[in-house]
C-alpha positions as CSV (number, residue, x, y, z in Angstrom):
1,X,42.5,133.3,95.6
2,X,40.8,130.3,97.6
3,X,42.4,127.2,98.0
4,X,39.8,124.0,97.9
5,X,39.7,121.3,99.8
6,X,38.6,117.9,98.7
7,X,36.3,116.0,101.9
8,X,36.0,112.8,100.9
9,X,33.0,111.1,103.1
10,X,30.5,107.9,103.9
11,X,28.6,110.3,105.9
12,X,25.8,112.2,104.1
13,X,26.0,116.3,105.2
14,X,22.5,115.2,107.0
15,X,23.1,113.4,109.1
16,X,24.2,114.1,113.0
17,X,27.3,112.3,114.1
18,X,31.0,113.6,115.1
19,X,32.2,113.4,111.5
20,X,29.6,115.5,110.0
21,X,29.3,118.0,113.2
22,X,33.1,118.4,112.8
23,X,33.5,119.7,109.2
24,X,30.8,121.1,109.6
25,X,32.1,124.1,112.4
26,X,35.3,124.4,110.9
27,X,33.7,125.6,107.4
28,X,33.7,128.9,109.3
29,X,37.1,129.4,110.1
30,X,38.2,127.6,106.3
31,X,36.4,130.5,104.7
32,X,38.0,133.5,106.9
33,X,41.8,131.7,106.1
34,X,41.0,131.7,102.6
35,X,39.8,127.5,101.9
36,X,36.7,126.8,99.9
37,X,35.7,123.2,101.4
38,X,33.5,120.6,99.4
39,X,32.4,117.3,99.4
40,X,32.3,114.0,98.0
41,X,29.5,111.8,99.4
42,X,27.5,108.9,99.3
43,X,24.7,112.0,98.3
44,X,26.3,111.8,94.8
45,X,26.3,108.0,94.2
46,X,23.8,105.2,94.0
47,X,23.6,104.0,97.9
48,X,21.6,102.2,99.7
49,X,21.4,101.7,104.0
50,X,23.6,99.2,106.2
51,X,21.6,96.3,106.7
52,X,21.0,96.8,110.5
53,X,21.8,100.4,110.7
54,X,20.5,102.4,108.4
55,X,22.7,105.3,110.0
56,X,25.6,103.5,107.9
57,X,25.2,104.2,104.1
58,X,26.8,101.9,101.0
59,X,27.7,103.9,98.2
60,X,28.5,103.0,94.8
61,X,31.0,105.3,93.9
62,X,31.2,105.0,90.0
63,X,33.5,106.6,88.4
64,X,35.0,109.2,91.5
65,X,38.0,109.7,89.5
66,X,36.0,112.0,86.9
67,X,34.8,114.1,89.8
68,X,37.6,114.7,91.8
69,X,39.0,116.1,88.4
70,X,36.3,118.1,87.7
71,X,36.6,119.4,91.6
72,X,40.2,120.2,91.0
73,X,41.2,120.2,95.1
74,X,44.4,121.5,96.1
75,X,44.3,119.0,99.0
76,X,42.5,116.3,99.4
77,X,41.3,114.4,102.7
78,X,40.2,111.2,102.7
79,X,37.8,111.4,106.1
80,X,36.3,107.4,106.4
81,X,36.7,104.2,105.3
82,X,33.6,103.1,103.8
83,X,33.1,103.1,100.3
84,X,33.4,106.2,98.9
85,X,36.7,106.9,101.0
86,X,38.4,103.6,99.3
87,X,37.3,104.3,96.0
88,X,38.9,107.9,96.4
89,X,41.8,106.3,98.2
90,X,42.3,103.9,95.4
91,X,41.7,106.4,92.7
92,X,44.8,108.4,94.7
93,X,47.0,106.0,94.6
94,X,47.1,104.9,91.0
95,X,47.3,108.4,89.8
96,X,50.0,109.5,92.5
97,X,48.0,112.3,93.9
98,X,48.9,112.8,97.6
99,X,46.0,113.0,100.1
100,X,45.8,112.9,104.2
101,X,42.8,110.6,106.2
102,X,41.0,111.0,109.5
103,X,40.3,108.6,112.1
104,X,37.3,109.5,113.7
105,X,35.6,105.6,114.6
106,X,37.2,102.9,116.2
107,X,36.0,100.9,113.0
108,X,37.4,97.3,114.0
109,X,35.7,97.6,117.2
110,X,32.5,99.4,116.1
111,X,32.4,95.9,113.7
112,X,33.3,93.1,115.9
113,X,29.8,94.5,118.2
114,X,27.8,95.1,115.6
115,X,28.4,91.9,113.0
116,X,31.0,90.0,114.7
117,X,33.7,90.4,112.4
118,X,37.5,90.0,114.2
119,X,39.3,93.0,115.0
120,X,42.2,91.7,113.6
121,X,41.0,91.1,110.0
122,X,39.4,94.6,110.2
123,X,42.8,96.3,111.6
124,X,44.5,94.9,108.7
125,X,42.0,96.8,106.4
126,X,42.3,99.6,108.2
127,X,46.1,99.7,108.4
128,X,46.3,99.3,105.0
129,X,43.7,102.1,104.2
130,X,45.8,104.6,105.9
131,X,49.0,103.6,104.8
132,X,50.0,106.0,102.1
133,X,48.3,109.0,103.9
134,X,50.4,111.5,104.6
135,X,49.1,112.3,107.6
136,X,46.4,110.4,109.5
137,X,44.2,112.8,112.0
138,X,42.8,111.2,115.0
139,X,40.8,112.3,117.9
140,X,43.0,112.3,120.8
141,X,46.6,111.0,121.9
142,X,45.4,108.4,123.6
143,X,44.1,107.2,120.1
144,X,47.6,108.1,118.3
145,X,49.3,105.8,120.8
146,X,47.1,102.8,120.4
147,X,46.9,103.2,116.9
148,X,50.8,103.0,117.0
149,X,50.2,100.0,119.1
150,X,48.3,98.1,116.5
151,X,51.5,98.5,114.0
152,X,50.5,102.2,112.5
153,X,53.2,103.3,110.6
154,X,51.9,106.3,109.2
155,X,52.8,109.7,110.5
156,X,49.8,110.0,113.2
157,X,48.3,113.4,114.5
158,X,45.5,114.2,117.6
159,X,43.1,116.3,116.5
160,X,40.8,118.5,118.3
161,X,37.2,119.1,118.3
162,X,35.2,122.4,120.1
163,X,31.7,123.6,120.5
164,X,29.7,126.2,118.7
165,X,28.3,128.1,122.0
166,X,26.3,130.6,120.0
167,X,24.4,127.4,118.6
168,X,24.2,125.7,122.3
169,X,22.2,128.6,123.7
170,X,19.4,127.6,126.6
171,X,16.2,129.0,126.6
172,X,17.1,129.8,130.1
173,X,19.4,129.4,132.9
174,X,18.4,126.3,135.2
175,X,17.8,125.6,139.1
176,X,19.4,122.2,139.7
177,X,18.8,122.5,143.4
178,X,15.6,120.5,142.1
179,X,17.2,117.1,142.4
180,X,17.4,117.4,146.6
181,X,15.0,114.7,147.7
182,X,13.7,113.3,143.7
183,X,15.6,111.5,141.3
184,X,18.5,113.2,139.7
185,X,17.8,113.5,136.0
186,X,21.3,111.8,133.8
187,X,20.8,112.8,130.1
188,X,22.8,111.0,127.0
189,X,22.9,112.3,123.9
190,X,23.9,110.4,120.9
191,X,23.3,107.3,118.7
192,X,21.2,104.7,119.7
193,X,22.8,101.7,118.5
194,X,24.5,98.2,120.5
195,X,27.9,100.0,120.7
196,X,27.2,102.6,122.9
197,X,26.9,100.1,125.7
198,X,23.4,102.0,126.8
199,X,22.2,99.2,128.8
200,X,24.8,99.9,131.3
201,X,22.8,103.4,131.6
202,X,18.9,102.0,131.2
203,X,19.6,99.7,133.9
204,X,20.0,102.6,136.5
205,X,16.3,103.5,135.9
206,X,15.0,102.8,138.9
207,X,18.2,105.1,140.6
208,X,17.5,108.0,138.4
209,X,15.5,109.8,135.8
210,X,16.8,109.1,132.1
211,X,16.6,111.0,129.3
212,X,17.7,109.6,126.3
213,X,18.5,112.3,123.0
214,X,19.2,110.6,119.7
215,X,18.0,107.9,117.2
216,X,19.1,104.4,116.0
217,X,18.9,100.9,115.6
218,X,18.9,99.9,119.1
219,X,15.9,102.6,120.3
220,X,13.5,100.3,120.2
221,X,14.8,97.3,122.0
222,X,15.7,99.4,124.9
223,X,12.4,100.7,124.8
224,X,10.8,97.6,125.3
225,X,13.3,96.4,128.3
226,X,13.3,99.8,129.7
227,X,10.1,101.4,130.2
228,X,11.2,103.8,133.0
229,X,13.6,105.6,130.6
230,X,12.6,108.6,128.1
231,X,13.2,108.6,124.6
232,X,13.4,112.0,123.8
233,X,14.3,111.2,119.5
234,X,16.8,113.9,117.7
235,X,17.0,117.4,119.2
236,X,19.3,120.2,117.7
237,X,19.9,124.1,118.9
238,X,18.1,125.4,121.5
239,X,16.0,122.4,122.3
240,X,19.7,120.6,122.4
241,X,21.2,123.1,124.8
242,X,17.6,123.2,126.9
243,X,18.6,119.4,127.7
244,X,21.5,119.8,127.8
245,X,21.4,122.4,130.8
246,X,18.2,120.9,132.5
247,X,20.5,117.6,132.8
248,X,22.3,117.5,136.7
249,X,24.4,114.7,135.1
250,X,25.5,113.8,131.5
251,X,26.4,110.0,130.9
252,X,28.5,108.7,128.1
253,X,28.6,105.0,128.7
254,X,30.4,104.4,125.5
255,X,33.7,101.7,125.3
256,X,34.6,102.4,122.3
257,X,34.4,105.9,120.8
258,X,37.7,107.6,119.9
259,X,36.3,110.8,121.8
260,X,33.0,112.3,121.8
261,X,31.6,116.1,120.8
262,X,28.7,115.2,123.2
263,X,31.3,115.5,126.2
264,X,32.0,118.7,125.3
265,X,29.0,120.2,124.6
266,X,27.5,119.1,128.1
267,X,30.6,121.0,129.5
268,X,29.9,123.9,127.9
269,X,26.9,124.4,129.6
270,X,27.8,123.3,133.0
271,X,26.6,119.8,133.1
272,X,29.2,117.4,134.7
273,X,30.1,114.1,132.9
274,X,29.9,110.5,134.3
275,X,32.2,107.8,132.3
276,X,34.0,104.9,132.4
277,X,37.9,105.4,132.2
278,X,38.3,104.6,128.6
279,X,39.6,106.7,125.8
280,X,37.4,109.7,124.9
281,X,36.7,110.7,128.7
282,X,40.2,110.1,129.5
283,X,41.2,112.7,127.1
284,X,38.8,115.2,127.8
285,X,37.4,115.4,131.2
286,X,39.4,116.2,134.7
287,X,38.9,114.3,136.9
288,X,36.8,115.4,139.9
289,X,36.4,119.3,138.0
290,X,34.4,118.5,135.0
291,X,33.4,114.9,135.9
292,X,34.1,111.3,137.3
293,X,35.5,108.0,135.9
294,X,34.8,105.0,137.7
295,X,34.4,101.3,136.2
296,X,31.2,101.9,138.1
297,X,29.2,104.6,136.1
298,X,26.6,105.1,139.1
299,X,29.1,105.8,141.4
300,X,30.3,108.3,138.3
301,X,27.2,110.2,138.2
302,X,26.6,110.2,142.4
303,X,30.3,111.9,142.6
304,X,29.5,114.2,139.8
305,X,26.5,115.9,141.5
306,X,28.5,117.3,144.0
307,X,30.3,119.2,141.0
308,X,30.4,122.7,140.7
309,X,28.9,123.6,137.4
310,X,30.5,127.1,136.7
311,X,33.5,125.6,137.4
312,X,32.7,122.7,134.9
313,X,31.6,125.7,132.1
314,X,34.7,127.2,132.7
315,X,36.9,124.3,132.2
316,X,35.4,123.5,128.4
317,X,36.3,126.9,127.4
318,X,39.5,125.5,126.2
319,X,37.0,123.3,123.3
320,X,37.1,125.2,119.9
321,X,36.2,124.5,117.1
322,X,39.0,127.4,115.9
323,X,41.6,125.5,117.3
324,X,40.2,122.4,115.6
325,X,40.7,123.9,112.2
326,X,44.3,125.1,112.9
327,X,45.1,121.5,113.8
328,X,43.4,120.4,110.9
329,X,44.9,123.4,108.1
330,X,48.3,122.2,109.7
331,X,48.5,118.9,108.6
332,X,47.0,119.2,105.1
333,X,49.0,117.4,102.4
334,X,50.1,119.1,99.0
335,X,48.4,117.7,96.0
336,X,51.8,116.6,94.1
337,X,49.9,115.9,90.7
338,X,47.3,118.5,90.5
């Protein structure tokens, strides 16, 4: 008999981002081990878009209670903090059934770039969202130890992510002596929004050839400021992995996120990664074998062409999304008033 588990989300299941990529690929691996996964959404509820980033939806989640009942989860995780998370969170509490969270975004962070709002207040929130969980996920240790060091006192877990490498298939395999003597070509792939820190990227224009995957609030400033850089919009499958591959560098400029699928997915077709040495990177690449971390992300990318890429496709082979789920089944919380 399957056991169900409750995902309780701000994302809708369309959208492209870690959170939806991640339960997404280990619905596979639920279904062999005998879990039936479903959703609560903003898809279900009146919402509406962020003002200033549509990407972000504002549910109103009326009367969640009446549908987790009529779910009837055996666990139930609690995946973001937006509305339909505390409205689930809330519901939890008062009716004393258990439940685990995730911490996929660095949300106080994400906030205090986009609208200016203090960490601190934010931190509070998000302390307090996570306090009666009984066990929070997060992306990496790094992440479990700073979370720890802004007064966590929940039972805290890293969590892994992987890559799907029968969707990630090129069209073909690629040449990338074609740089010698021409502009190396540095792909990202991701968001396009303030927090990424993408103009420390588009400004290397003039040093390389930049290709830019991805969608969002900020595309069409950097558009205007950065007319030697392509935009490329959303790609999935083998258009992805074609980009992917063709890439002699991948660059993930990004400060703030808490790791970063799009790290591992370049790996796993050879493609190097340039960073600064924050969290994310720092948990996932090694240094001078699948990429370079340097304050400096130019010098990154210059060290990382002298990579070798079979030895970079190699290393990611330790990525799963298998293991991801094992992590994940492990840590699910009993449902004490089912």
């Amino acid at each position: 008999m399957h056991k169900t588990i409750l995902i309780v989300t701000d994302n809708l299941p369309t959208q492209i981002n870690g959170v939806v990529t991640t339960f997404k690929n280990i619905q596979t691996h639920a279904d062999r081990d005998g879990y039936n996964i479903v959703y609560l959404d903003p898809g279900q509820f009146y919402h509406i878009d962020c003002p200033g980033y549509p990407e972000v939806k504002l549910s109103l989640p009326w009367k969640i209670g009446k549908k987790i009942k009529a779910l009837s989860p055996d666990y139930i995780h609690i995946a973001t903090e937006g509305p339909v998370g505390l409205a689930a969170r809330i519901w939890c509490d008062m009716n004393g059934y258990s439940y685990n969270t995730s911490y996929h975004t660095k949300f106080p962070e994400f906030l205090k770039k986009m609208y200016g709002i203090p960490e601190s207040f934010t931190y509070r929130y998000v302390r307090w969202f996570h306090k009666h969980s009984g066990r929070v996920l997060t992306t990496t240790q790094t992440m479990v130890d700073q979370l720890y060091d802004h007064k966590f006192k929940t039972n805290i877990v890293a969590w892994t992510r992987g890559v799907d490498r029968e969707y990630l298939q090129p069209s073909r395999v690629w040449n990338h002596d074609h740089y010698i003597g021409l502009k190396p070509l540095v792909l990202y792939v991701g968001r396009v929004s303030k927090e990424k820190n993408l103009d420390a990227l588009c400004k290397l224009q003039h040093k390389y050839k930049i290709h830019i995957v991805g969608d969002g609030p900020d595309r069409a400033r950097l558009e205007r400021e950065y007319t030697g850089v392509e935009f490329l919009g959303y790609k999935t499958g083998q258009a992805l992995a074609d980009c992917y591959a063709w890439a002699d560098v991948f660059a993930f400029p990004s400060l703030v996120d808490t790791f970063g699928i799009v790290i591992i997915e370049s790996l796993s077709l050879g493609t190097p990664v340039a960073a600064f040495p924050v969290q994310g990177p720092l948990d996932i690449l090694e240094e001078g074998v699948t990429g370079y971390m340097y304050d400096d992300l130019a010098t990154s990318i210059d060290q990382c062409l002298l990579l070798d890429r079979d030895q970079v496709k190699q290393s990611s082979e330790r990525w799963t999304w298998e293991n991801c789920w094992e992590v994940f089944k492990e840590n699910l919380t009993e449902l004490e008033n089912k």
